[in-house]
N, CA, C and O atoms as a Maestro MAE file, in Angstrom:
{
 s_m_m2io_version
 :::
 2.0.0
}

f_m_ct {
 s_m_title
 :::
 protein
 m_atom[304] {
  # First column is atom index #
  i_m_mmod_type
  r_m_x_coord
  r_m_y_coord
  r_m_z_coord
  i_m_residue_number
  s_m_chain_name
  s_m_pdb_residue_name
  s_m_pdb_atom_name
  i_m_atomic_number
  :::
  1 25 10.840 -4.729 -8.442 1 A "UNK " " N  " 7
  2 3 10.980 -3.406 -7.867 1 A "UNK " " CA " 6
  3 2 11.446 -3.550 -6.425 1 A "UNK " " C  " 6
  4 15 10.954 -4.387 -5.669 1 A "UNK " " O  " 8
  5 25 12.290 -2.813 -6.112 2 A "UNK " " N  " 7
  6 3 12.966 -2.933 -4.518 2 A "UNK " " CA " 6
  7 2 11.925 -2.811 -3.613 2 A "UNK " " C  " 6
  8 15 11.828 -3.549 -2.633 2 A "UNK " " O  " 8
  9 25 10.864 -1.618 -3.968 3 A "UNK " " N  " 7
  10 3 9.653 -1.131 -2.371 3 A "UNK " " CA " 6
  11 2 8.805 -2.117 -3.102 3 A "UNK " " C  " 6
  12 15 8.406 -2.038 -4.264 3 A "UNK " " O  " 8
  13 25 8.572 -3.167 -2.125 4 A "UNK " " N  " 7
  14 3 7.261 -4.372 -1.899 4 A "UNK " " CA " 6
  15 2 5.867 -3.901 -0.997 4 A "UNK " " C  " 6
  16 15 6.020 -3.652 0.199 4 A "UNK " " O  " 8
  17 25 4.909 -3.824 -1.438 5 A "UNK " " N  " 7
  18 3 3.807 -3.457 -0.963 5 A "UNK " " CA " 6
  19 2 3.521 -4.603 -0.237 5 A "UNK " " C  " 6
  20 15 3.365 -5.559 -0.996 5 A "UNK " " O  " 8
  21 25 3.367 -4.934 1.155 6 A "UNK " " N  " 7
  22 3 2.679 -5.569 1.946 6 A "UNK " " CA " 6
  23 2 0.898 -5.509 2.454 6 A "UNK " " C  " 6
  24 15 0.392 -6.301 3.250 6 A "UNK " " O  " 8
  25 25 0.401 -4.727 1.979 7 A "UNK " " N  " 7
  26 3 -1.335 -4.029 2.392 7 A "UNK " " CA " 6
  27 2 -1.869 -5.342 2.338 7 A "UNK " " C  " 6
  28 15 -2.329 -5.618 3.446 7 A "UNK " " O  " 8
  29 25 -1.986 -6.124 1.656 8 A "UNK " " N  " 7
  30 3 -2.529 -7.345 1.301 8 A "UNK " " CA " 6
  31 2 -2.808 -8.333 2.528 8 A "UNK " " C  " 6
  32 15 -3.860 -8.935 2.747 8 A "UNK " " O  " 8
  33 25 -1.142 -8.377 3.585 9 A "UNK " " N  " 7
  34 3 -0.610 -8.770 4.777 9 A "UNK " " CA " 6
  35 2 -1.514 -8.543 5.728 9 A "UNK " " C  " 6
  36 15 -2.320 -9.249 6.333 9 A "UNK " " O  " 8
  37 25 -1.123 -7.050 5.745 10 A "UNK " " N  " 7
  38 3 -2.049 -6.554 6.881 10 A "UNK " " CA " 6
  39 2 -3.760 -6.815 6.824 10 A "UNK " " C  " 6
  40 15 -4.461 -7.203 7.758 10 A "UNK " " O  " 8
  41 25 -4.096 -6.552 5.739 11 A "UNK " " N  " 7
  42 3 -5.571 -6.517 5.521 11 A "UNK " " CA " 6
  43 2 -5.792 -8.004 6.278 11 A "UNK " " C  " 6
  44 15 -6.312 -7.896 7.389 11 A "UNK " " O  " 8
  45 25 -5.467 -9.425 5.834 12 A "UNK " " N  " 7
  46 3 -5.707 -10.703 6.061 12 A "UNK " " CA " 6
  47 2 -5.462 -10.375 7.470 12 A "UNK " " C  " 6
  48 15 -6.483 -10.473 8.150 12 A "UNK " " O  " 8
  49 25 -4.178 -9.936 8.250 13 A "UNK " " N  " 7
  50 3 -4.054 -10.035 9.585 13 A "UNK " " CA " 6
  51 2 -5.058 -8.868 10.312 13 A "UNK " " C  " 6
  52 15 -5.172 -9.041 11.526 13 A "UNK " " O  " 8
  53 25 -5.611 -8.007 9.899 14 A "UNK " " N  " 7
  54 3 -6.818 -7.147 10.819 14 A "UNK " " CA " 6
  55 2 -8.269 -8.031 10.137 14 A "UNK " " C  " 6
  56 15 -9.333 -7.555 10.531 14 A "UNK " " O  " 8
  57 25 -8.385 -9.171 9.232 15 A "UNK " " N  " 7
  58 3 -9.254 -9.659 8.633 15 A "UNK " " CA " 6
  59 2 -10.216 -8.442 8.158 15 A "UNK " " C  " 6
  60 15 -11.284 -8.109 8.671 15 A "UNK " " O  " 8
  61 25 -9.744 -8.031 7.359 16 A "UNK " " N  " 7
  62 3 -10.442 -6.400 6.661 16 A "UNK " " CA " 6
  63 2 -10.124 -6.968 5.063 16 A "UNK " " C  " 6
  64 15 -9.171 -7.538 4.532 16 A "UNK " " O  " 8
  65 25 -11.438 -6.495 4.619 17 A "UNK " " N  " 7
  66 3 -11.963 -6.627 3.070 17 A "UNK " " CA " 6
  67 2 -11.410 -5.041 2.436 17 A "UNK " " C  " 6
  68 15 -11.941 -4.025 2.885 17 A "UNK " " O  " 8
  69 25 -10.526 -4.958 1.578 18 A "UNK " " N  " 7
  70 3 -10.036 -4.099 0.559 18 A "UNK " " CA " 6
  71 2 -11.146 -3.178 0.508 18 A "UNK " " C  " 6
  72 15 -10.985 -1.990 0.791 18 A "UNK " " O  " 8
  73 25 -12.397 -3.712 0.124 19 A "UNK " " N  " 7
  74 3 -13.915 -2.768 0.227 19 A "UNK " " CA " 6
  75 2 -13.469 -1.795 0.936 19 A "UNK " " C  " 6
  76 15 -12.947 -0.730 0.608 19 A "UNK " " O  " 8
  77 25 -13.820 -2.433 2.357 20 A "UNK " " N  " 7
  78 3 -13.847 -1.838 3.370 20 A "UNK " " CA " 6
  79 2 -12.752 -0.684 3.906 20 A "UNK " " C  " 6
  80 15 -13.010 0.290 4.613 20 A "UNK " " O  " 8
  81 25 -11.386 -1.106 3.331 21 A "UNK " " N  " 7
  82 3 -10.852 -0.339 3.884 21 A "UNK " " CA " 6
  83 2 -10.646 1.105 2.902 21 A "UNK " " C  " 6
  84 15 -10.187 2.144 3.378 21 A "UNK " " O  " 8
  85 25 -11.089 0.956 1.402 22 A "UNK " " N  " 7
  86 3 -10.956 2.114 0.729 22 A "UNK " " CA " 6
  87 2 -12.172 2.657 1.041 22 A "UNK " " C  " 6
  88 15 -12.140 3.879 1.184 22 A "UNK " " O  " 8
  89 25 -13.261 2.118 1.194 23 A "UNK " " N  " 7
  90 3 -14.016 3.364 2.223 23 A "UNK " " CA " 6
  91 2 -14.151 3.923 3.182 23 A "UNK " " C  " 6
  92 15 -14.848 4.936 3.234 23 A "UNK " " O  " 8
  93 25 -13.391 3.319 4.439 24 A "UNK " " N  " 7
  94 3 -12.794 4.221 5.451 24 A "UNK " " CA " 6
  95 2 -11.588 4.863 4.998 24 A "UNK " " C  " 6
  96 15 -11.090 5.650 5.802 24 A "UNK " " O  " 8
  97 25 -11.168 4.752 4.204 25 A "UNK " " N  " 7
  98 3 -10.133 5.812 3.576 25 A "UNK " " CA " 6
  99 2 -10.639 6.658 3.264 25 A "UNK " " C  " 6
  100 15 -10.448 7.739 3.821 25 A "UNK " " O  " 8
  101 25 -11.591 6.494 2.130 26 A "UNK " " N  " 7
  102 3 -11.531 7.247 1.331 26 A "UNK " " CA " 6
  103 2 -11.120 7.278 -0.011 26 A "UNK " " C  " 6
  104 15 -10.827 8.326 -0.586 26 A "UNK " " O  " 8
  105 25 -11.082 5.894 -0.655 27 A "UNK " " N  " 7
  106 3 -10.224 6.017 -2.176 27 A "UNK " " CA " 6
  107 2 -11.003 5.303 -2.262 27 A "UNK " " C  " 6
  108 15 -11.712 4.753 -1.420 27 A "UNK " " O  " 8
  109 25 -10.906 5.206 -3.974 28 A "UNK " " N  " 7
  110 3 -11.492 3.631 -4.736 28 A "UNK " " CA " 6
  111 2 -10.538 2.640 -4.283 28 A "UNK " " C  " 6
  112 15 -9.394 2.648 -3.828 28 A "UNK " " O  " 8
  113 25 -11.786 1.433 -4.690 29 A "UNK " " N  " 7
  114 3 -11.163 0.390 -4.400 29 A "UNK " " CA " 6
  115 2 -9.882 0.104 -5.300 29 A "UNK " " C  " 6
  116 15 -8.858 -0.529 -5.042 29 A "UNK " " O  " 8
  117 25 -10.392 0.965 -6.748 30 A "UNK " " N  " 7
  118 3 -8.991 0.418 -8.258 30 A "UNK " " CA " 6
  119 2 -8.136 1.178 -7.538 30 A "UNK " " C  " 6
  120 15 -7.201 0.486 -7.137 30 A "UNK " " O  " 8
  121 25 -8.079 2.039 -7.284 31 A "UNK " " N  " 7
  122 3 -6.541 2.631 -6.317 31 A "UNK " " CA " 6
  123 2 -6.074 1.788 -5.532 31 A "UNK " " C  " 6
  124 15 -4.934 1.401 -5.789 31 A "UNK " " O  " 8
  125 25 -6.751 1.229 -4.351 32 A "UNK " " N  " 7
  126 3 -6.263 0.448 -3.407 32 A "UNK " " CA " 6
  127 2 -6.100 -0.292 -4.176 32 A "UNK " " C  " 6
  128 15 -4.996 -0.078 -4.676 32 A "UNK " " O  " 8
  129 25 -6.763 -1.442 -4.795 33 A "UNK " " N  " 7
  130 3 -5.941 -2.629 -5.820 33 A "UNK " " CA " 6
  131 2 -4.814 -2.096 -6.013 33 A "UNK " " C  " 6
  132 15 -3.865 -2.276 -5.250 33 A "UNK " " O  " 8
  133 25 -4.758 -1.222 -7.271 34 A "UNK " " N  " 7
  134 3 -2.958 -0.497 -7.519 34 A "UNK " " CA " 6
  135 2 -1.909 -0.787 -6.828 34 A "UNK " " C  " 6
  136 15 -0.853 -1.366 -7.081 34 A "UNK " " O  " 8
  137 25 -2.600 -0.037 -5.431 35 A "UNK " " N  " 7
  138 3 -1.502 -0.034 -4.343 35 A "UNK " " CA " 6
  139 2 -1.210 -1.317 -4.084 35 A "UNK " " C  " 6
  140 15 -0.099 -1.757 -4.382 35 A "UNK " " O  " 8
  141 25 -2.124 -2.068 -3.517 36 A "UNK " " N  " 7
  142 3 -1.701 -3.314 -3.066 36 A "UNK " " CA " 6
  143 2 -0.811 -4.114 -4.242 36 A "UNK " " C  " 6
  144 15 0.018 -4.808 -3.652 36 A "UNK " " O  " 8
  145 25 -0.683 -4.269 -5.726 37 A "UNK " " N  " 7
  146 3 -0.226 -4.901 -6.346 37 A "UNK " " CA " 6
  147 2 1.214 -3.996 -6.542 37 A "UNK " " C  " 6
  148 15 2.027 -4.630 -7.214 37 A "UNK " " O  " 8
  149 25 1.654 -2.803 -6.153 38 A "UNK " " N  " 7
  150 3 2.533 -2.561 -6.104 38 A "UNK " " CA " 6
  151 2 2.226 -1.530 -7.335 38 A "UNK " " C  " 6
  152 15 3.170 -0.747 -7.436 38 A "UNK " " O  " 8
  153 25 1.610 -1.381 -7.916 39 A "UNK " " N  " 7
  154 3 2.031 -0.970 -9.628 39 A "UNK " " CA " 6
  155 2 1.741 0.852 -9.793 39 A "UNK " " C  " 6
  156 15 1.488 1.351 -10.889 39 A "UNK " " O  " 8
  157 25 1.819 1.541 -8.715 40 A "UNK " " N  " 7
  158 3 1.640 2.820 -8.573 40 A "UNK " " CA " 6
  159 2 3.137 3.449 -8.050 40 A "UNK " " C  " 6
  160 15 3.776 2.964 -7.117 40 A "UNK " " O  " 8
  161 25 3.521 4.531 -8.785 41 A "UNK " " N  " 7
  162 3 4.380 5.178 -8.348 41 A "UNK " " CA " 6
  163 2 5.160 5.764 -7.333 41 A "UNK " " C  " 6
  164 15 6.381 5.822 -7.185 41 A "UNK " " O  " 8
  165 25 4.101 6.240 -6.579 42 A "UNK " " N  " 7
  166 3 4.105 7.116 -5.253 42 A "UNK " " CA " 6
  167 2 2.726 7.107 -4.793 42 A "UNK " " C  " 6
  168 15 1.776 7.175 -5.573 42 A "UNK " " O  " 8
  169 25 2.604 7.017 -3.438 43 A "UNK " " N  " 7
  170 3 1.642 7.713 -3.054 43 A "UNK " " CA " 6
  171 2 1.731 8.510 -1.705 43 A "UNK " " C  " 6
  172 15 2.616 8.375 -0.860 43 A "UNK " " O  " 8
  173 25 0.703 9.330 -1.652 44 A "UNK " " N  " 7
  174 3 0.261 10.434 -1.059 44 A "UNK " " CA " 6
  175 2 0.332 10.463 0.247 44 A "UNK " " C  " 6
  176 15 -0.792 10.096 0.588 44 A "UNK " " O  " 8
  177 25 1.082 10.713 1.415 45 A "UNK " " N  " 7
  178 3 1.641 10.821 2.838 45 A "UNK " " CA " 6
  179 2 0.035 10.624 3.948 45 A "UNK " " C  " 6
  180 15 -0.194 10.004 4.987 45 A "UNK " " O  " 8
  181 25 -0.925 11.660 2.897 46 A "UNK " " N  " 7
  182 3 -2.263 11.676 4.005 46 A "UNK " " CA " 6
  183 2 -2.562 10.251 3.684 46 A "UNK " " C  " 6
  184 15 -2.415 9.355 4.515 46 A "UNK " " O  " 8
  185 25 -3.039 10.028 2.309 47 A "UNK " " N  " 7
  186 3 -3.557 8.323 1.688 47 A "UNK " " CA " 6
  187 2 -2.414 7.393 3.103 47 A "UNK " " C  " 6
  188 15 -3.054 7.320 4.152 47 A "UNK " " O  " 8
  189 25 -1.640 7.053 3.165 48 A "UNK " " N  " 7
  190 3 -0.829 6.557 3.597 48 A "UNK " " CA " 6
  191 2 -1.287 6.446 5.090 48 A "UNK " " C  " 6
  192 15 -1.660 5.398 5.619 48 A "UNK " " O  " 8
  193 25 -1.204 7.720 5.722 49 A "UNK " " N  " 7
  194 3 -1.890 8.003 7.077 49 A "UNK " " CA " 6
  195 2 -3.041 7.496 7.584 49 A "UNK " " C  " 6
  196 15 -3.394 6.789 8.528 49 A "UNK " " O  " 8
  197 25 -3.570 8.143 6.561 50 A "UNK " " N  " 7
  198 3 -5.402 7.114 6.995 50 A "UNK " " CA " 6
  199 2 -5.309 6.006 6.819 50 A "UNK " " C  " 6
  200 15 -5.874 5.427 7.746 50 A "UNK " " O  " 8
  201 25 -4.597 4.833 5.616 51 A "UNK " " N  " 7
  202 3 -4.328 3.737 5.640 51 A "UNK " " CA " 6
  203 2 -4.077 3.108 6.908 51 A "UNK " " C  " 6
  204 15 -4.777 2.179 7.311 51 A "UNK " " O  " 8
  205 25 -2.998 3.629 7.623 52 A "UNK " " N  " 7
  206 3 -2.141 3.264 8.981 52 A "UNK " " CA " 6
  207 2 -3.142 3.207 10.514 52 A "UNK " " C  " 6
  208 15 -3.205 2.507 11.524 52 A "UNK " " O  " 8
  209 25 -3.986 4.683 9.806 53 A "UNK " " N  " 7
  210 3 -4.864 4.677 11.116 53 A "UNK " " CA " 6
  211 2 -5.888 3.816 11.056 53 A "UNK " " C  " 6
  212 15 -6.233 3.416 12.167 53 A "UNK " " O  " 8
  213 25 -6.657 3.274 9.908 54 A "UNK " " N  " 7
  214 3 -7.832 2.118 10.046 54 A "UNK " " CA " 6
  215 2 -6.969 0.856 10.252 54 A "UNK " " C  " 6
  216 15 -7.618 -0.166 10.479 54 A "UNK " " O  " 8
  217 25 -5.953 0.765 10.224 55 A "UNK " " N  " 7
  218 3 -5.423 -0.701 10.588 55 A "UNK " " CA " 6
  219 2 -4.505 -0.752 10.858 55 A "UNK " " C  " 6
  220 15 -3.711 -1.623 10.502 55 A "UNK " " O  " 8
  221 25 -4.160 0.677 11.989 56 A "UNK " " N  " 7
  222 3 -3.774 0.641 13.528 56 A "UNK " " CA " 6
  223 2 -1.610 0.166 13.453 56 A "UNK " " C  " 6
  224 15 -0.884 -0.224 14.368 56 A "UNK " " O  " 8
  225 25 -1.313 0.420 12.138 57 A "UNK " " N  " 7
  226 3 -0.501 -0.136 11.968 57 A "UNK " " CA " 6
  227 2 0.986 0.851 11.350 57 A "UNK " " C  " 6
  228 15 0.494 1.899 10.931 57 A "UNK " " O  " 8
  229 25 1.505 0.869 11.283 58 A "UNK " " N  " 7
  230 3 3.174 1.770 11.042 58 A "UNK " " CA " 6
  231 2 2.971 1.904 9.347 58 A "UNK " " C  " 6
  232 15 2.176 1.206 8.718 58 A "UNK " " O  " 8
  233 25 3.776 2.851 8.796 59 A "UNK " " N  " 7
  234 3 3.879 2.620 7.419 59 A "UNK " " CA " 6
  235 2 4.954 1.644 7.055 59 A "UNK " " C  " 6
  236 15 4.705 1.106 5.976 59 A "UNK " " O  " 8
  237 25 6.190 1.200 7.669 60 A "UNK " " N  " 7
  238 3 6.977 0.259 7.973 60 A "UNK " " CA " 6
  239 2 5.972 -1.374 7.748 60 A "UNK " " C  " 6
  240 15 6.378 -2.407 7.216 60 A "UNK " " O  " 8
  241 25 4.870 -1.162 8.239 61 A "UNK " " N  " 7
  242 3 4.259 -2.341 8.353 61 A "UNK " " CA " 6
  243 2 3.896 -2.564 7.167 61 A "UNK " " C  " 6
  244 15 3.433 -3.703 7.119 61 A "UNK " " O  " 8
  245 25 3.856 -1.909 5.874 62 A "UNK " " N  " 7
  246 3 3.157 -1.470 4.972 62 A "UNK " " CA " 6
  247 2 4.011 -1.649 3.317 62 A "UNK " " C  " 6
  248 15 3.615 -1.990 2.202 62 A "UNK " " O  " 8
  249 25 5.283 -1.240 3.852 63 A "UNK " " N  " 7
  250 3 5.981 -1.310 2.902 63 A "UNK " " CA " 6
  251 2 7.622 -1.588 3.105 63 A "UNK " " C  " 6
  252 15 8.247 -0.884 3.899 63 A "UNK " " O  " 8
  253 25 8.325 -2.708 2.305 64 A "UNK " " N  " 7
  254 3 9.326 -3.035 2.293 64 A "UNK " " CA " 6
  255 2 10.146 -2.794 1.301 64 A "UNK " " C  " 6
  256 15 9.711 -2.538 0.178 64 A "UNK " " O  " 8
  257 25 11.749 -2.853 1.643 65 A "UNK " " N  " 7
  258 3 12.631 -2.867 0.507 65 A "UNK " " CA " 6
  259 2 12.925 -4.082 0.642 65 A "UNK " " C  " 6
  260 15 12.845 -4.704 1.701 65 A "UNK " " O  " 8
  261 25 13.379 -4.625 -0.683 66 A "UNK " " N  " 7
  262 3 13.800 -6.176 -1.186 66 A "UNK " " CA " 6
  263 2 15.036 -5.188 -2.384 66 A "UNK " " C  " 6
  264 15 14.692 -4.253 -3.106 66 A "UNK " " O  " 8
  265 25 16.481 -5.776 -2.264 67 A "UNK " " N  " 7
  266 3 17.118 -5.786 -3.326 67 A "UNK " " CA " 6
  267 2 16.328 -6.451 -4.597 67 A "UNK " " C  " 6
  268 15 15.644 -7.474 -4.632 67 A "UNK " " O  " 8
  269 25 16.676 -5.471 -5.677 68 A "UNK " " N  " 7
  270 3 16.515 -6.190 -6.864 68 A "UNK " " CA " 6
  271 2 16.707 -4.964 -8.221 68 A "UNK " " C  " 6
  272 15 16.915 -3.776 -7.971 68 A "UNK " " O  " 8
  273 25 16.618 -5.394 -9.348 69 A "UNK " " N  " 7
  274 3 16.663 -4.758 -10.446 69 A "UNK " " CA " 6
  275 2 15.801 -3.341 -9.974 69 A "UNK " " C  " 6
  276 15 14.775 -3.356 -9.295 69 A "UNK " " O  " 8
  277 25 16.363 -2.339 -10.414 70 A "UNK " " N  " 7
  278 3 15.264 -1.298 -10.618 70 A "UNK " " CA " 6
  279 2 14.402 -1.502 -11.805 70 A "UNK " " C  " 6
  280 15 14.791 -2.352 -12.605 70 A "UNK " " O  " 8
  281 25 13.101 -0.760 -12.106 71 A "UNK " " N  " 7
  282 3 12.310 -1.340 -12.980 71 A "UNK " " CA " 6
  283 2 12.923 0.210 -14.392 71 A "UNK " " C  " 6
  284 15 13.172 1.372 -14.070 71 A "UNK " " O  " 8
  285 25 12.999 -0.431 -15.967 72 A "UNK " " N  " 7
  286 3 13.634 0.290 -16.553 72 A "UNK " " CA " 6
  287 2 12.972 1.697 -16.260 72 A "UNK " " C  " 6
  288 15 13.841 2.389 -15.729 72 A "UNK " " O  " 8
  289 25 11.971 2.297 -16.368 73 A "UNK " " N  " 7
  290 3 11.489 3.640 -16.628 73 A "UNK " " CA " 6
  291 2 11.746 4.269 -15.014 73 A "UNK " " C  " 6
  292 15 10.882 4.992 -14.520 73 A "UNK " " O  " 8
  293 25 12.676 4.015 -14.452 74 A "UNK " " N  " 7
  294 3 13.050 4.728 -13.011 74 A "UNK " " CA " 6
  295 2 14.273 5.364 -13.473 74 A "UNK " " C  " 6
  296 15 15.303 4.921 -13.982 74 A "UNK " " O  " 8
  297 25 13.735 6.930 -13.042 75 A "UNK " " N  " 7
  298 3 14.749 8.458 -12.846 75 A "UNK " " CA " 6
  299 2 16.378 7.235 -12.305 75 A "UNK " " C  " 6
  300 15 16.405 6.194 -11.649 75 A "UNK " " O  " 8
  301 25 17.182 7.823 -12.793 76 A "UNK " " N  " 7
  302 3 18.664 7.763 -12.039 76 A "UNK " " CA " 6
  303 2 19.261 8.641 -11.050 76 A "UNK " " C  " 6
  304 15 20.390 8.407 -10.618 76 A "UNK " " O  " 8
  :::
 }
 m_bond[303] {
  # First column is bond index #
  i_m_from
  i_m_to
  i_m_order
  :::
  1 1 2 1
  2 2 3 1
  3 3 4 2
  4 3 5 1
  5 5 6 1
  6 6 7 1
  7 7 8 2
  8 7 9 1
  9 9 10 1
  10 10 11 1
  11 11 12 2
  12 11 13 1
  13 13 14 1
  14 14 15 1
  15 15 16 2
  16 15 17 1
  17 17 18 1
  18 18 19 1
  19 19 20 2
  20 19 21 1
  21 21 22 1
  22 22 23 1
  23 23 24 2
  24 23 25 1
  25 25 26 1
  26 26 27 1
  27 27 28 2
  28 27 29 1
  29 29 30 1
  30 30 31 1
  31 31 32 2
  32 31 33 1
  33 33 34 1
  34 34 35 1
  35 35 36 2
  36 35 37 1
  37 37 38 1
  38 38 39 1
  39 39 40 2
  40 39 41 1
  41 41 42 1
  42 42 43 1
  43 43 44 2
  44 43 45 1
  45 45 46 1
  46 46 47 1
  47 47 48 2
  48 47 49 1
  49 49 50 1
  50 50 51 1
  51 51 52 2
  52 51 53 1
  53 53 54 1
  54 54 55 1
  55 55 56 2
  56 55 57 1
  57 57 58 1
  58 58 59 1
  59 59 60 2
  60 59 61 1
  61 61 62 1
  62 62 63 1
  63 63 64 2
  64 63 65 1
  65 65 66 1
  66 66 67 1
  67 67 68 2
  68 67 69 1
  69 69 70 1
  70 70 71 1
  71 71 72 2
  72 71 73 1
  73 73 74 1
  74 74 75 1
  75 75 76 2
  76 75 77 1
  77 77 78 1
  78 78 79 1
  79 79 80 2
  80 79 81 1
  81 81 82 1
  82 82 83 1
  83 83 84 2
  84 83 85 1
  85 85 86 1
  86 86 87 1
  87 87 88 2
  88 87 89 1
  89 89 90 1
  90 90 91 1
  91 91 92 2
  92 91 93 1
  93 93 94 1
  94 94 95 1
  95 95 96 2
  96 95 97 1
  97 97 98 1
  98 98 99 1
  99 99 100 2
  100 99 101 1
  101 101 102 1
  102 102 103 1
  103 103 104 2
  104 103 105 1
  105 105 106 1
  106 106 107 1
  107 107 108 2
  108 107 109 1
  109 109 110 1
  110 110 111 1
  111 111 112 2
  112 111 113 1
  113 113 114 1
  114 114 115 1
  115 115 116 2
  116 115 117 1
  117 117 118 1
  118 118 119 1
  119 119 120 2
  120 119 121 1
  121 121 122 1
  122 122 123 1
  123 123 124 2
  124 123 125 1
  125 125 126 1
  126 126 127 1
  127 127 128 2
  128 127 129 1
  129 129 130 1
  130 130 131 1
  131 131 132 2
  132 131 133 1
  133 133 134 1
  134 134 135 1
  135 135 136 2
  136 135 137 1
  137 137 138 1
  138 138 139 1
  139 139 140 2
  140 139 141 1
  141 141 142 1
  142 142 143 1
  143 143 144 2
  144 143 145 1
  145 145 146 1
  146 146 147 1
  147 147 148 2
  148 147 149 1
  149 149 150 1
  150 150 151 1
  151 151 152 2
  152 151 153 1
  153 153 154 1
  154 154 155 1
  155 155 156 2
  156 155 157 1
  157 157 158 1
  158 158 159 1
  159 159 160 2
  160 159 161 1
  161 161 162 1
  162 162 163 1
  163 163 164 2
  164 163 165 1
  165 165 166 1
  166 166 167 1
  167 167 168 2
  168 167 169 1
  169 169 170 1
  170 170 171 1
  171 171 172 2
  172 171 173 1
  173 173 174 1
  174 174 175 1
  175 175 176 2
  176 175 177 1
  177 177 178 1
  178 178 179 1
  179 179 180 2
  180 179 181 1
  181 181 182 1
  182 182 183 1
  183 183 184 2
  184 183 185 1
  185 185 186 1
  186 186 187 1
  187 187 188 2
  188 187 189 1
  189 189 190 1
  190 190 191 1
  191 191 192 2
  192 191 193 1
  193 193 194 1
  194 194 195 1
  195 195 196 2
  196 195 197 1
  197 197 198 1
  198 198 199 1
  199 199 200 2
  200 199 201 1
  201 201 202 1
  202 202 203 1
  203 203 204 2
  204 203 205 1
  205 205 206 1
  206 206 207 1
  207 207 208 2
  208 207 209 1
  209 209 210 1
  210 210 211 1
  211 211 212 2
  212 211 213 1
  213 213 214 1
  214 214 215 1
  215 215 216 2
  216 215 217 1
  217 217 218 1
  218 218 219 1
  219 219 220 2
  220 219 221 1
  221 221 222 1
  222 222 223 1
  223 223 224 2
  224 223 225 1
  225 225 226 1
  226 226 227 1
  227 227 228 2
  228 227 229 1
  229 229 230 1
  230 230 231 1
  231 231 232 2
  232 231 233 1
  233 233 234 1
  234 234 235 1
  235 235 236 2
  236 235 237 1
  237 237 238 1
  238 238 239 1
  239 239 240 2
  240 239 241 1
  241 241 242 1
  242 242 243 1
  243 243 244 2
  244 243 245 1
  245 245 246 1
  246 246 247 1
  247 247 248 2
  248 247 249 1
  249 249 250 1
  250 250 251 1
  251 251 252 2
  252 251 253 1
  253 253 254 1
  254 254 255 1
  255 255 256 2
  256 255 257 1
  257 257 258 1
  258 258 259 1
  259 259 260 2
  260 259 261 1
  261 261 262 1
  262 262 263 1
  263 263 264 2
  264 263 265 1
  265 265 266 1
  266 266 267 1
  267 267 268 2
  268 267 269 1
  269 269 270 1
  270 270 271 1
  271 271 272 2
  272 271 273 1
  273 273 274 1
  274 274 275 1
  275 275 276 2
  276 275 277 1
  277 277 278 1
  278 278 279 1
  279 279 280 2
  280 279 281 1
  281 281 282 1
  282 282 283 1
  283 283 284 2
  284 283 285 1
  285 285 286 1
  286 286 287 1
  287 287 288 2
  288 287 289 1
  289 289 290 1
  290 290 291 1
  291 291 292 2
  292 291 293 1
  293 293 294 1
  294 294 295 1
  295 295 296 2
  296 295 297 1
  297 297 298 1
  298 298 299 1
  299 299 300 2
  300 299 301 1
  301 301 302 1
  302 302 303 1
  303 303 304 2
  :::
 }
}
């Protein structure tokens, strides 16, 4: 998939436990897993926000494009 989830990155570089940070979010942790493995569709601008604000960090910091195949079940 082209958008690469980095959360994983950041978490190790603020040394923050996944736990931890879906409860200062606010989500489950199986969401945050999701996210971090990439395997969720979209998510949610506020989710995103609060993400950025417990670990002080850009959404840029968060997520990348990489050329590559689109994955088959993606709209044209």
């Amino acid at each position: 998939m082209p958008i690469v989830v980095t959360l994983d990155v950041m978490l190790a570089r603020r040394k923050m436990r996944s736990r931890e940070l879906a409860e200062r979010v606010g989500i489950t942790e199986a969401n945050l897993s999701l996210l971090k493995s990439g395997k969720v569709r979209g998510v949610r601008f506020d989710t995103l926000a609060r993400i950025c604000e417990v670990l002080q960090c850009q959404p840029g910091d968060l997520l990348a494009w990489e050329p590559g195949p689109e994955p088959p079940d993606a709209e044209a």
